[in-house]
N, C-alpha and C positions, 0 to 999 in steps of 0.2 A: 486422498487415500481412504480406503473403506475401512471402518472398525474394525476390529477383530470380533468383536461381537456382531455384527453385520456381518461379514466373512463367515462365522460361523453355521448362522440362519440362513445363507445362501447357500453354505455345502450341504445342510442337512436336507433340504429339497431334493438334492438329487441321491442322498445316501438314504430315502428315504423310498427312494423308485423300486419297483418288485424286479427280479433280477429274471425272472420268465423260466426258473425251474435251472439255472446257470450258476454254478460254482465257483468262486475264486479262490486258486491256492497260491498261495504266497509260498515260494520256493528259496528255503534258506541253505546257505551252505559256508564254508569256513574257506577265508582266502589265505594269501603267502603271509601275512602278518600278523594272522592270529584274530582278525576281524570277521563280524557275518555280514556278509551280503545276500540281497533276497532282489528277488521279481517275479511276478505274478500273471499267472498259468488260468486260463479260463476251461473249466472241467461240464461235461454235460449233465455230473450230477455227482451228488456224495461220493465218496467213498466208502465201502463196507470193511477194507483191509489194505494196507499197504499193495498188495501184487497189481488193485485195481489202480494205481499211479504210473504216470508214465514216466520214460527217463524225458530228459532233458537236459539240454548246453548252454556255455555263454562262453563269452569272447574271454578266454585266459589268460593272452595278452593284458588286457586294463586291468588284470588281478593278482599279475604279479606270478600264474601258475602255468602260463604256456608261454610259448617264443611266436612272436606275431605270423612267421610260416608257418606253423602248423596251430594255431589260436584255439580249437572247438578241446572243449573240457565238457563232459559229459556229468549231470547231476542226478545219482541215481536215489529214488525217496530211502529213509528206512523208518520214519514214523512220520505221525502227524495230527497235532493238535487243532482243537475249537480257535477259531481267531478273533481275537476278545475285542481287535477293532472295528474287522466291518458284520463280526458278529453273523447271527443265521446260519448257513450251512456250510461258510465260506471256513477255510483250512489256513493252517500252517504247515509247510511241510519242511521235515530236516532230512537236508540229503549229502549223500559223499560223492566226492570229485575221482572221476577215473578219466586216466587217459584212451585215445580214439584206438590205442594196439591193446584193450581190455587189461590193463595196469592199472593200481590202482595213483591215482596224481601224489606226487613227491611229498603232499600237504594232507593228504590224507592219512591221519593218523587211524580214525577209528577201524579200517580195516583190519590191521594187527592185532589191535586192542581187542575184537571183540573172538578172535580165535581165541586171545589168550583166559577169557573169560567163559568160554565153551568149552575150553580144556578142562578147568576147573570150576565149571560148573556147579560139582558136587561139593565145593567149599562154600557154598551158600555164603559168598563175601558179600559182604553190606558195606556200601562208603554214605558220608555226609559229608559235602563240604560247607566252605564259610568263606563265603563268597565277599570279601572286603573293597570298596569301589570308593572314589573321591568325586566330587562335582566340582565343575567348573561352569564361570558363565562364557557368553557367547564370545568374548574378548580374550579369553584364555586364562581370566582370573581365577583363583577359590570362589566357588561361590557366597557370593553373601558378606564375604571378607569385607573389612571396612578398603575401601580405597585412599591406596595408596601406603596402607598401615598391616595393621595386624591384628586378629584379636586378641583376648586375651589368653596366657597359657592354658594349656591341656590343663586338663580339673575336671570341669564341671560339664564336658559333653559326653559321657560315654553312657550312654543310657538316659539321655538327659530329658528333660520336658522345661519348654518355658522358652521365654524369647531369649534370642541372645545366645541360647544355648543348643538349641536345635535349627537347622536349615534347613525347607523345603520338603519339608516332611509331607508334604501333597502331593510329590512326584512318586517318592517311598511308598505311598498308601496308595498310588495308582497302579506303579509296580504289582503290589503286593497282591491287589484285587485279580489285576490281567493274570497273571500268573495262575491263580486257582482259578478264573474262568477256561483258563487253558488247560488243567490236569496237572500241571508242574503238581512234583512232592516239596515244592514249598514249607519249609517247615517254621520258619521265625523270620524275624526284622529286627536288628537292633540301630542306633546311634553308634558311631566310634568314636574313640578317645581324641580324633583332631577334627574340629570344627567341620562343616561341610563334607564327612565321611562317614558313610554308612555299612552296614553287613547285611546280607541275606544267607540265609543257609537252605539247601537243598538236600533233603533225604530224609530216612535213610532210603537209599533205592540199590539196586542188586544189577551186578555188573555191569554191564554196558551202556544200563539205563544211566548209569549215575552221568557219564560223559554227555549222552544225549539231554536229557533234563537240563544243566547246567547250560548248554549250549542254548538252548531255547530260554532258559530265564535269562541270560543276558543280550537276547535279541528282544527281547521282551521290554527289558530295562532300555536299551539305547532308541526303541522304539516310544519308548514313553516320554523318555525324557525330552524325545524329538519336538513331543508337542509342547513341551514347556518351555522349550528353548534353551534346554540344560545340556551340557556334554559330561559326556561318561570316561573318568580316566579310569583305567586298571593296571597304571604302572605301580609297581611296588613302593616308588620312593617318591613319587610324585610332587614333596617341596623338599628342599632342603632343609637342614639347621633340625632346631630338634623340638620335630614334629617324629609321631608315629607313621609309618610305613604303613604299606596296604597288603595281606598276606592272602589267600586261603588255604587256609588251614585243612588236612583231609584226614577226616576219622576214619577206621578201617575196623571190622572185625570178621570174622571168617565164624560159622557156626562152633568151633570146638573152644573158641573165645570167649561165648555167649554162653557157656553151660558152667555150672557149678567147678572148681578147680581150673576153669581156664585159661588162669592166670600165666598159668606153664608155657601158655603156645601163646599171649600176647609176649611174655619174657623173651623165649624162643624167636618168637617176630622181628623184637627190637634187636638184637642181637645179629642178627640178618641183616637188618636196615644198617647198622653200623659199619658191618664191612662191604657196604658196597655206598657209602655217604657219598664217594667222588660222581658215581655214576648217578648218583640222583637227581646231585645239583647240575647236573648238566640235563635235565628235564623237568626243571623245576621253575622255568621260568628267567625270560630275560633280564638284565639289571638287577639282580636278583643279590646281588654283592652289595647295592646301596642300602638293599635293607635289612641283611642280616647281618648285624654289627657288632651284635653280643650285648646291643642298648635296647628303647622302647621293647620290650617284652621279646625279644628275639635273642636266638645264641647266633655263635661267632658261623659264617659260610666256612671257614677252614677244619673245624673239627667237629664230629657229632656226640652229640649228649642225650642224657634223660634223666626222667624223674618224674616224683609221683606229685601232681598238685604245683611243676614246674611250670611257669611260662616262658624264663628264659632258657629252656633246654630244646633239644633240637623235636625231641618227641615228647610228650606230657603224656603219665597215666594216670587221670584223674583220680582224684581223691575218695569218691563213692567206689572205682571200680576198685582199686587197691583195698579197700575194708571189705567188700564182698567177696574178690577174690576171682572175678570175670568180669566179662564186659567188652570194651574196646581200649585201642589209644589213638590218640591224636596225633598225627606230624606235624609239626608249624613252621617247617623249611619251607613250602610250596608258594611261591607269589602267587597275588592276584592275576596275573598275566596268565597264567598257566593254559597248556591244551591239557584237560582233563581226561582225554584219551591217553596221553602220554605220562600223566601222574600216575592215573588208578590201572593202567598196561604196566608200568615197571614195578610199582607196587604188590601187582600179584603176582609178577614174574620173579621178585625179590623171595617175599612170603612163602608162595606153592610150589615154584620152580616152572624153568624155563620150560617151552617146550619148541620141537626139532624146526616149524615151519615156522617161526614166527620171531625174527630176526631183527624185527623194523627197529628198534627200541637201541639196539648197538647202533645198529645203521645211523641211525640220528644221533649219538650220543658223538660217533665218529665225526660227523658234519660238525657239530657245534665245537670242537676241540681245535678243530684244524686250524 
């Protein structure tokens, strides 16, 4: 069996060969389960804009988004970053799934989403999320966990530094670098409160980016982690017993939030969010019941709440924003699971109000109920 360090010094010979003026885009897209799947498209040279990408298909059937007779799912680009792996001129591309009668595929969320963000455009809304993940090794364990035991209580990891208390913070720091090679608005990294779980946060970035950005930092992440031989969970409850949950959390503010007095229309906001809490949590992510308990820093899934400087309310308005008197608030209903088209779509749908052609958002709320 070859070394891994031999293996290495073998791939790099060939990853080192000149590509003869030839482009590789890695073509990413979201399947039935809320996972990214990518495969790679050979271009005859840069791209100067999205329009110069072509479409392209995959078998639907293996993905859960077409019925094996009629299988072609069409992947159309709508951005595309630097690719921090094979590096040079070579691409990432994020693209949405339509079906072959120009529909858009059942799983395609950002279609909707980004009308409703062109409608209201002129609310200059700003999201960040906080993107909460767990590791696992290749066995299905916690990472790092002692085997067959436990560590010790939540304490001492949430921001932590030192052995024992932080895990694998080389995959975190490889993340973190791909990400800014790539454009991602990457904004932090922390440690979480349960052993082997971290955060990343994205933003702030402005409507439809914010879905796309996210979507690419966590193909980013399970691509990293690939080489370390880590897996990536984003279920929200991910151990039992009482350990903390995995959330993201999604900050919002609309321009008239951010000015002096704009206290009024965060208040305004939350007040919105309240009476439509059923509808949310029906897009807020699957299993989404195990982790809002009204325990580990979360309120109860059955009723919504808030509060200034709260983390177990259903919305928190920060502390600094309440003494200024504008700013933003935070939701901390939304799992780690989440499609972030579907978060930051009912979000501004909740906030700005609906508008006539862009329906997807009950359509799916109806799916999930049934």
């Amino acid at each position: 069996m070859v070394a891994i360090t031999e293996q290495t010094a073998i791939l790099q010979k060939y990853l080192d060969l000149p590509q003869n003026g030839k482009v590789m885009a890695e073509y990413v897209w979201i399947d039935s389960e809320g996972n990214t799947r990518s495969k790679c498209k050979t271009l005859s040279k840069r791209p100067t804009s999205i329009d110069e990408l072509p479409e392209w298909n995959f078998d639907g059937s293996s993905t859960g988004q077409a019925p094996g007779h009629d299988s072609d799912v069409y992947i159309r680009p709508v951005a595309f970053y630097p690719d921090p792996f094979r590096k040079g001129d070579n691409i990432i591309v994020l693209t949405e799934c339509w079906n072959n009668d120009g529909t858009p595929n059942k799983f395609n969320h950002r279609h909707e989403c980004a009308k409703l963000m062109k409608a209201h455009e002129g609310e200059d809304i700003w999201f960040g999320l906080e993107q909460e993940y767990t590791l696992f090794d290749q066995f299905d364990q916690p990472y790092a966990w002692p085997k067959g035991g436990f560590p010790a209580p939540q304490g001492p990891y949430y921001c932590g530094v030192g052995t024992g208390k932080v895990y694998a913070r080389d995959v975190i720091e490889a993340h973190y670098r791909a990400c800014l090679y790539s454009g991602v608005e990457i904004s932090g990294i922390n440690a979480e409160v349960m052993p082997s779980q971290w955060e990343f946060q994205v933003g702030p970035c402005v409507g439809i980016n914010m879905g796309d950005e996210l979507w690419i930092a966590r193909y980013l992440l399970q691509r990293v982690a690939e080489e370390f031989g880590v897996k990536i969970s984003l279920h929200p409850k991910p151990l039992k017993g009482d350990w903390n949950g995995a959330g993201c959390h999604t900050n919002v503010s609309t321009k008239a939030m951010r000015v002096p007095g704009g206290m009024k229309d965060i208040e305004a906001a939350v007040e919105k969010l309240a009476k439509r809490h059923k509808e949310h949590m029906l897009l807020y992510g699957a299993d989404n019941e195990q982790r809002l308990t009204g325990r580990h820093e979360t309120a109860s899934i059955e009723a919504f709440s808030s509060g200034v400087a709260n983390r177990g309310a259903s919305v928190r308005i920060p502390r600094s924003v309440a003494k200024e008197g504008y700013g933003y608030f935070e939701d901390r209903r939304p799992a780690s699971n989440i499609d972030p088209y579907l978060v930051t779509g009912i979000m501004v749908e909740t906030i700005c109000g609906a508008i006539p052609d862009a329906d997807m958002f009950k359509e799916y709320a109806r799916e999930s109920s049934a």
